[in-house]
C-alpha positions, 0 to 999 in steps of 0.5 A: 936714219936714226942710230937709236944705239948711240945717243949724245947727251951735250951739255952747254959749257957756258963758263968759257964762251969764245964768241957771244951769242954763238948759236943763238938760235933763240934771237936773245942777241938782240935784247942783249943788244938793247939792254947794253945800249940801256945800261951805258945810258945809266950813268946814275946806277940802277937795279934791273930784273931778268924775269923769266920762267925755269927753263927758259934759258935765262942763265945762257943769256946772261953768260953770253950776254957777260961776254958781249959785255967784255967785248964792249969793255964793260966790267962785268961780274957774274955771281951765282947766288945759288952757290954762295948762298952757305954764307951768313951775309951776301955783303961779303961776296958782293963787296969781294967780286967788286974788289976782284974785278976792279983790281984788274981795270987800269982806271981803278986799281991804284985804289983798290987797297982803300976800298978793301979797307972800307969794306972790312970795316963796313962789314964788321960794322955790320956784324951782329954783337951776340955773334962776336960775343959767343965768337970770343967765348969759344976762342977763350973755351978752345985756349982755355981762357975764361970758360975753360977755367970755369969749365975745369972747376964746374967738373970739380965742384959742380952746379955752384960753377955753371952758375958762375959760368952763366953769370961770366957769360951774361955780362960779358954780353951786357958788356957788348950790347953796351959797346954796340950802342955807343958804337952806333954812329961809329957804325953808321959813319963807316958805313958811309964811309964805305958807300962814298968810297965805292961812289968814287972808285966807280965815278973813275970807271969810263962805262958802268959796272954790270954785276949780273946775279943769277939762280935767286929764285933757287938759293936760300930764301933769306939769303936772296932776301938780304942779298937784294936788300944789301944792294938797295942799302949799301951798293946804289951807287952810280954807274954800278948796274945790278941785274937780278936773275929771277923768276920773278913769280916764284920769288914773290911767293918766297918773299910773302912766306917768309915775311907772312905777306900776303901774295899779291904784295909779294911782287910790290915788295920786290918792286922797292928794289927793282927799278926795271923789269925785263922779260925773257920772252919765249917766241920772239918774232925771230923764233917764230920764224925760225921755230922748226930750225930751233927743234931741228937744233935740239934733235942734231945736238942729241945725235938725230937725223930727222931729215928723213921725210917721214920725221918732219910731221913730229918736228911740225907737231912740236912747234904746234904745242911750243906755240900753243903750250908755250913751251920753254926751251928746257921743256922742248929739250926733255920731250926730245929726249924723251922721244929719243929714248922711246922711239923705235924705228919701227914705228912709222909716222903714225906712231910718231906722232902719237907718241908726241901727243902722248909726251906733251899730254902725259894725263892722258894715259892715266884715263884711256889707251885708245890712240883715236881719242888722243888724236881728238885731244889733239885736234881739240887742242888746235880748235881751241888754238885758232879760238885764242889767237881770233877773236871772230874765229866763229864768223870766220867759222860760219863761212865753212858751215856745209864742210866738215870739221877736218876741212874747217881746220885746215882752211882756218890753219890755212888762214892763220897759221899758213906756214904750218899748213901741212902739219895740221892738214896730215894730222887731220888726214891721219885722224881720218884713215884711223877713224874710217880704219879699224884695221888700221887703228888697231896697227897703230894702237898704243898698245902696240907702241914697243921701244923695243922688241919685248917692251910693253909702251903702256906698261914699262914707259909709263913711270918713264914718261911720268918721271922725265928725265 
C-alpha cells in the first residue's frame, strides 16, 4: 500500500561518500573504471570533457568517481565552478586547490612553500595595471593620502581642485601603463617561472593529478571562459589531467554570445582546449536491463510500495518513455514525484496510467480533456517508436496486414521490445475496453482524476503539472 500521507523527499549527500559507486544503479562504475585506466596512461597531462545534458547525473558521477580515484591513491581535486564564479580570475582558485592538495602528499610537500611563492608572483604578474592604480588611490582616499588632500581642498575652493585631482589621477596611470611595459618580459619570465615549478612538483607525484571541475555550464559565462583558458595557458603540465564537467551543447551557445560567433563554431572553440570528450550516456546496456529496477529505486527513496500488482503497468509505462523520450535521470525523478503527489488511492490502474501519459505529454491538456484521445497519443507514440528503432518495420508490418492495429502492436513489441511485451499488450487492452466502453470511458474520464476528495485534476493540478516541482 501507498502511504499518500507521508512522503519522503531524499536528497543525496554527495559531499562525504564512504563507498564509490554505492548505489549505482545507473552502470557509471564501469566508465569510471575505464576513464582511471585512461588518466593513469596520460603521463603528458591532458584536458577532458564530461559532456552531458542537465540532469543526467554528471555531478554524481564525478563525486563517486573522486572517491574511487582516492581509493587508487590518486590526488584528486573537485571544484565547483558555479560557487567560485564571484571572483575576478579562476587562476587564483586553481592555483589555491593544487597547493591545498599537494601540501598533503608526502612526495611533494617539502616543495610546496616554493610553489606558493611562484604563484603569488604569476598571479600578480597577471593582474591588470588600471586595477592596481585605482586599487592605490582608494587606499591613499581612505588614509587621506593624495586624494584625500585634494579632496578637502576641492571642498574648499572648487572646480579648479577636481581638475587637479583629474590631472594627479591621470598621471599616476600614465605612470603605471609606463612600468607595465617595461615590466612585460619581467612578467612573461615569472610566469614561466610559474609553469616549470609546477611541471616539477607534479613530475614528483607517482600517478597524475586529477582536478574534476564541475557546474561550468551554470557559473558566469566569462568566468567559465577565462577558467578554461587559464588551464590551457598556464596549467598544461604533465601529469595534471583537468576534467571539465559541461553540457557541452549549452556551453557552446555561452561561448558564440559571448564572443559574437557563430553557433556552429561555438563547440570548434571549445575544441582548442578540449583534448577529449567523453559522453555521459543515458541507457547503458546495463541500465537497459535493469531500466524498471532503476524506477523501482526512484519510487522506494520517496517512501512508495509499488510492489503491489496493479502499479507495475505505470513502472512499464515509465520505462517506455525513458527509452523513448530518453528521459534523464532528473527528469525520471520529477514525474515520480509529481506522481506521487497527484495519485489517489482510488484510482485504479486505468487512471494510473492516464495520469502518466498526462505528466510525460504535459501539452495535451492544453488542447483536449478526452482520456481515449490521450491513450491514441500514447499508442502513436509507440508506433512511432518501433519505426525509429526498425528501419524495415513496414515489411515486417505487411506480414500483419489482415490483423488489427492493437495486434500489430503488440507482436511487433513482441518482436522487438520482448522483455516489455505486457506493458505494451495491457495498454493496448485498456485502449480497447475504453474505446468499445463508453461506460467505462466516462469512469475513467479525466475529469474525474481527483488527488483528493474535493479537488478538480484539470482545474487545480493544471499549473501544478505545468510548473513541476
Amino acid at each position: 500500500m501507498i502511504d499518500t500521507n507521508q512522503l519522503n523527499w531524499q536528497r543525496t549527500n554527495l559531499e562525504n561518500i564512504e563507498t564509490a559507486w554505492e548505489g549505482d544503479l545507473w552502470d557509471r562504475k564501469r566508465l569510471g573504471i575505464q576513464l582511471t585506466k585512461y588518466v593513469d596512461r596520460l603521463q603528458c597531462g591532458a584536458v577532458l570533457a564530461l559532456d552531458a545534458r542537465w540532469g543526467e547525473g554528471k555531478t554524481w558521477f564525478v563525486r563517486h568517481w573522486k572517491k574511487h580515484l582516492e581509493d587508487e591513491n590518486h590526488n584528486v581535486i573537485y571544484l565547483d565552478a558555479f560557487a567560485n564564479d564571484y571572483l575576478e580570475d579562476p587562476f587564483l582558485v586553481i592555483s589555491s586547490e593544487i597547493t591545498s592538495c599537494l601540501a598533503k602528499d608526502d612526495n611533494v610537500s617539502s616543495h610546496i612553500n616554493t610553489f606558493k611563492e611562484k604563484a603569488a608572483a604569476a598571479y600578480q604578474a597577471l593582474l591588470p595595471s588600471l586595477p592596481k592604480v585605482l586599487l592605490t588611490l582608494g587606499l591613499n582616499l581612505i588614509s587621506g593620502g593624495v586624494l584625500g588632500t585634494l579632496a578637502q581642498q576641492a571642498y574648499e575652493t572648487g572646480e579648479k581642485v577636481i581638475e587637479s585631482a583629474s590631472d594627479e589621477i591621470g598621471e599616476k596611470i600614465k605612470e603605471s601603463i609606463e612600468a607595465k611595459i617595461e615590466s612585460h618580459e619581467a612578467d612573461k619570465n615569472t610566469l614561466l617561472v610559474f609553469k616549470q615549478e609546477l611541471a616539477q612538483l607534479a613530475d614528483k607525484l607517482e600517478k597524475p593529478l586529477v582536478f574534476v571541475i564541475d557546474e561550468l555550464d551554470r557559473c558566469r559565462p566569462d568566468f567559465a571562459i577565462r577558467l578554461i583558458e587559464r588551464i590551457k595557458h598556464f596549467f598544461d603540465i604533465p601529469k595534471i589531467v583537468f576534467v571539465l564537467v559541461m553540457d557541452k551543447t549549452q556551453f557552446s551557445k555561452v561561448v558564440c554570445h559571448n564572443y559574437g560567433y557563430d553557433e556552429k563554431l561555438g563547440e570548434e572553440y571549445l575544441d582548442k582546449f578540449v583534448d577529449f570528450t567523453v559522453g555521459l550516456n543515458t541507457l547503458t546496456p546495463k541500465l537497459q536491463d535493469n531500466l524498471k529496477i532503476n524506477i523501482y529505486d526512484v519510487f522506494e527513496k520517496l517512501g512508495l510500495d509499488f510492489s503491489d500488482a496493479k502499479f507495475e503497468c505505470c513502472v512499464d509505462l515509465i520505462a517506455f518513455y525513458v527509452k523513448d523520450q530518453s528521459l534523464s535521470k532528473r527528469s525520471i525523478i520529477k514525474l515520480a514525484s509529481q506522481f506521487a503527489l497527484l495519485y489517489s488511492e482510488k484510482f485504479d490502474k486505468y487512471k494510473n496510467q492516464i495520469l502518466i501519459i498526462l505528466l510525460v505529454n504535459k501539452s495535451f491538456l492544453l488542447t483536449s480533456n478526452d482520456s481515449l484521445e490521450l491513450y491514441k497519443v500514447l499508442l502513436n507514440q509507440m508506433d512511432d517508436y518501433i519505426a525509429k528503432n526498425e528501419s524495415d518495420f513496414s515489411k515486417f508490418k505487411a506480414l500483419y496486414a489482415q490483423s488489427n492495429y492493437s495486434t500489430i502492436l503488440i507482436k511487433a513489441f513482441f518482436f522487438y521490445e520482448e522483455n516489455n511485451i505486457s506493458v505494451f499488450s495491457e495498454l493496448v487492452d485498456n485502449f480497447e475496453q475504453l474505446n468499445s466502453s463508453q461506460k467505462r470511458l466516462s469512469i475513467v474520464s479525466m475529469r474525474n482524476l481527483r488527488p483528493t476528495e474535493n479537488t478538480d485534476f484539470l482545474g487545480s493540478w493544471k499549473n501544478y503539472i505545468f510548473g513541476g516541482i
